[in-house]
N, C-alpha and C positions, 0 to 999 in steps of 0.2 A: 241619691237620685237614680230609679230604675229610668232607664233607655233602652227603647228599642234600637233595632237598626233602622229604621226609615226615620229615626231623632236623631239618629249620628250620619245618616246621608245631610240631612237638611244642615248638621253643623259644618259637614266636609264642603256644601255650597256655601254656608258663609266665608269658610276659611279662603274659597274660592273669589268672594267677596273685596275680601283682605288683599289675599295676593295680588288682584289686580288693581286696588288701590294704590299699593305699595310698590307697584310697578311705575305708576304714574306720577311723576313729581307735582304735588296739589292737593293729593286727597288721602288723609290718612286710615290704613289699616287699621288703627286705636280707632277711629273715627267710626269706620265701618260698625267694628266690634260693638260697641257704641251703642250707636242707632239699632242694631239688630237684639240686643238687650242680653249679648254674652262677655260683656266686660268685666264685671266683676268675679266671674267663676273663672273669667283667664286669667287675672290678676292674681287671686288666690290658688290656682292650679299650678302657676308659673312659680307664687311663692314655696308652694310645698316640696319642687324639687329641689334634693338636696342632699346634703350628705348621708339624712336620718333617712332615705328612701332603701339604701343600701344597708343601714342596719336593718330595716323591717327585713329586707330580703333574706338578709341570711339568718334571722330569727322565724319569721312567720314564712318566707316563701315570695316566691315572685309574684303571685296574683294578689296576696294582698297586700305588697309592696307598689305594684303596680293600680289600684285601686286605691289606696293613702293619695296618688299624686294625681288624681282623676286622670289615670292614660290615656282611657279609650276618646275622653272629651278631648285630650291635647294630640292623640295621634290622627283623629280626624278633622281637627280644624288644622293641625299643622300641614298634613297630604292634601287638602282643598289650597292652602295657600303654594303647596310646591308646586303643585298642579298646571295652579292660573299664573306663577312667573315663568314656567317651563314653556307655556303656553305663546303668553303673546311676550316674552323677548325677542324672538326673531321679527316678529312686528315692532316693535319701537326700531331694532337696531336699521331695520330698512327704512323707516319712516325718517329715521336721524340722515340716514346717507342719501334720498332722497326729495323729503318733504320735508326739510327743516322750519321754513317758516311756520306752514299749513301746524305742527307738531305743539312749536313751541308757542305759538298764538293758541292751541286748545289748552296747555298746561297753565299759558298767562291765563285765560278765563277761569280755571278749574282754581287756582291759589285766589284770585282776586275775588270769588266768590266766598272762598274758604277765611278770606280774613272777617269780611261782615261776618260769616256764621259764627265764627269764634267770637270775634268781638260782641257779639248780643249776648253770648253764656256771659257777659260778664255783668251780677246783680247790684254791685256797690263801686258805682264809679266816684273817685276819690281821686287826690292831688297823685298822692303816690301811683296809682296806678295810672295816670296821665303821662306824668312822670316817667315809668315804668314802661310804657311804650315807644315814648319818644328815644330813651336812652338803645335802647333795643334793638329798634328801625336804625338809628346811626348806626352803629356796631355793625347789623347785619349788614347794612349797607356796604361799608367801608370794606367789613369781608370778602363781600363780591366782588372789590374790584380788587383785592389783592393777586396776587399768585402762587397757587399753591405751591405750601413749603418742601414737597417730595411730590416723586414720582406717582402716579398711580397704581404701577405695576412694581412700587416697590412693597414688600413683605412687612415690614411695621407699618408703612402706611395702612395698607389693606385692612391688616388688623385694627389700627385706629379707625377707622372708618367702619367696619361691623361696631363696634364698641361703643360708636358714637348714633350710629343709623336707628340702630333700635330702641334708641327712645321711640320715636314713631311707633313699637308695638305694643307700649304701654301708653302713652300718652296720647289724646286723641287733640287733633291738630295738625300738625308735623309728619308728612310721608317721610318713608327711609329712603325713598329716592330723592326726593327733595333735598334730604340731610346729602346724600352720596353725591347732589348737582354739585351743591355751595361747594365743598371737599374737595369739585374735579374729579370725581370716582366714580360718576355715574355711567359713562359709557365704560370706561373699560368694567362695570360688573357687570351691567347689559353684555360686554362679550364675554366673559367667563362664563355667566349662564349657556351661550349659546355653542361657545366651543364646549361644554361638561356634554353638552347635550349630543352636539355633533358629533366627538369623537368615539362618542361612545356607539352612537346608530352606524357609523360607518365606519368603526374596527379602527379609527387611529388615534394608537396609545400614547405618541407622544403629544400629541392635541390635545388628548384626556387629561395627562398626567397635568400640563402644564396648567388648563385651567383649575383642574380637582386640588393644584394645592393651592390656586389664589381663590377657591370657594371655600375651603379650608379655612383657609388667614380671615376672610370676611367671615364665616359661622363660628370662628372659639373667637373673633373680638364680640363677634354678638352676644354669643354666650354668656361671658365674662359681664359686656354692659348691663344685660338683662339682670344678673344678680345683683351687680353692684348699685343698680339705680331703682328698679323696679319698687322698694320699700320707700328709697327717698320722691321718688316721683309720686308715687302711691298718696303720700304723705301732702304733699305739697297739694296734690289736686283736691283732696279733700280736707285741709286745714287751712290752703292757704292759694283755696279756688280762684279770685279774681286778681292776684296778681301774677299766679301762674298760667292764666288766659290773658293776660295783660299781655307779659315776656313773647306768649307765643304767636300775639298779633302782632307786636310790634317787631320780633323777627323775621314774619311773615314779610309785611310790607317792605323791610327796607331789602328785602330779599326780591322781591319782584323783574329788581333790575336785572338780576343775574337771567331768567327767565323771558326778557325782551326779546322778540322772535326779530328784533333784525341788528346784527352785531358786523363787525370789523376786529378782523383779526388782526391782534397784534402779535404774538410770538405760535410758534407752533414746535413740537415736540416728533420725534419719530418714537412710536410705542415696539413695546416687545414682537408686535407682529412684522414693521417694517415699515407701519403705513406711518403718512405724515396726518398730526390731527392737531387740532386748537391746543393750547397751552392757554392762553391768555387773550382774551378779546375785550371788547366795548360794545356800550348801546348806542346806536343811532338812528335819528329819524328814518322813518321808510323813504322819506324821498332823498337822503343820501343814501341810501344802498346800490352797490354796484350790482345790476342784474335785476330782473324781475323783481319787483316786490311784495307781489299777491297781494296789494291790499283789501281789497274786496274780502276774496277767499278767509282772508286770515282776520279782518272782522270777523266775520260769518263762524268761524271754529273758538273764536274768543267766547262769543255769544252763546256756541254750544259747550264749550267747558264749563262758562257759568251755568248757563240752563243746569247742566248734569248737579252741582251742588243743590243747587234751587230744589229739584228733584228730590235726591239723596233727604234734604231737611225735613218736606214733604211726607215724604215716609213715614221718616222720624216720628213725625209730628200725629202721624196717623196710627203708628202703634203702640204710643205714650197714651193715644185716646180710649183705646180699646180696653 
């Protein structure tokens, strides 16, 4: 397929797309990909790289090693998505230390829109995939209110955690932030982004260093998942479509809880920075919340996360038409 540049800009704005899906716990990057109608050239692009990339290379040369694995499609939807998390992390991480409810009321809209979407993909409702959801929802459920079994800032975590996040970039459904909430991993990779970034614009190395090797530990688990899963997820969504939309609604839902914009902390952790942060909380009513409880405001952002899917389908729907 010849490409111009102004076809690899417009792919660099989807990846741009992605990344800022994938920033938000709700809306998946796979999803975007998706709707924008470049999912299946990522799927097979992502498949091709591979150890035979390096044989073309040292047989034929890098440019047609690099053309074997579509690059220039994967280097510019991948810089569109580094882009847009480089971008608005220092916005989530102030929105979390500030506007938490306001935050987690857009993400509850954004998920709770995203389960009807998914759950309509599904064409053959059956016992098992009733089934199939219900077992799911408990599971994820029961998840959220566990406590995670490591640290965040610990080094096999981190890695399990890229390993497991990026199903999100094959599978549309499921954010990798989403995956990184459930796990307890999502703020501190919200701050590794922010410190990779920081210490690098303001010359301090050992800021860099420390978060560059926990972006490190998150991108080779990513890497690893992406091979290891990409064929079998691949597999599942097109042999065995409605009860793998099944599983993802029904993780979806019973996951919701974790996402309830007004909690009560029970244990809290001091991280590698010093600060003191949530470990472990609950959901409760807004009218037991100690302090403000926005509720008005945090309708009103529920309302607009949902809208934004509503939207996003819309789209869809308009360039399925075309």
């Amino acid at each position: 397929m010849q490409r111009r540049f102004l076809d690899y800009l417009v792919i660099t704005f989807k990846g741009i797309a992605m990344g800022a899906a994938d920033v938000v716990p709700g809306v998946s990057g796979g999803t975007i990909a998706f709707i924008s109608g470049i999912y299946e050239e990522l799927l097979e692009s992502i498949d091709k790289v591979n150890l035979g990339f390096l044989k073309v290379w040292k047989k034929e040369g890098f440019k047609t090693a690099w053309n074997s694995i579509n690059g220039n499609f994967l280097l510019a939807l991948f810089s569109g998505i580094a882009i847009s998390i480089l971008s608005l992390a220092k916005l989530i991480k102030w929105l979390l230390h500030h506007e938490p409810i306001l935050l987690w009321s857009f993400f509850f809209g954004l998920v709770l829109a995203s389960i009807l979407y998914i759950a309509k993909q599904i064409k053959g409702w059956s016992i098992k995939v009733i089934i199939a959801i219900i077992i799911t929802s408990v599971l994820s459920y029961f998840i959220t209110l566990a406590e995670p079994f490591a640290s965040p800032d610990s080094p096999l975590y981190l890695l399990f955690c890229g390993f497991i996040a990026i199903i999100a970039m094959i599978l549309p459904g499921v954010s990798g932030a989403f995956i990184l909430l459930i796990l307890g991993a999502y703020q501190t990779a919200i701050d590794t982004i922010n410190d990779l970034r920081d210490g690098l614009l303001n010359g301090n190395m050992a800021l860099f260093k420390d978060a560059f090797i926990k972006f490190l530990l998150l991108a080779v688990g990513a890497i690893i998942g992406l091979k290891v899963f990409s064929k079998a997820l691949n597999w599942m969504f097109k042999h065995k479509k409605n009860l793998t939309l099944a599983i993802l609604t029904g993780f979806m839902i019973g996951s919701l809880n974790k996402i309830w914009p007004w909690k009560e902390v029970l244990k809290t952790r001091v991280n590698s920075e010093g600060e003191v942060v949530t470990l472990l909380d609950r959901s409760i009513l807004p009218t037991s919340y100690v302090g403000d409880n926005e509720m008005v405001l945090a309708i009103v952002f529920i309302v607009i996360g949902f809208g934004a899917i509503l939207l996003l389908e819309t789209l869809g729907k308009q360039k399925n038409e075309v």
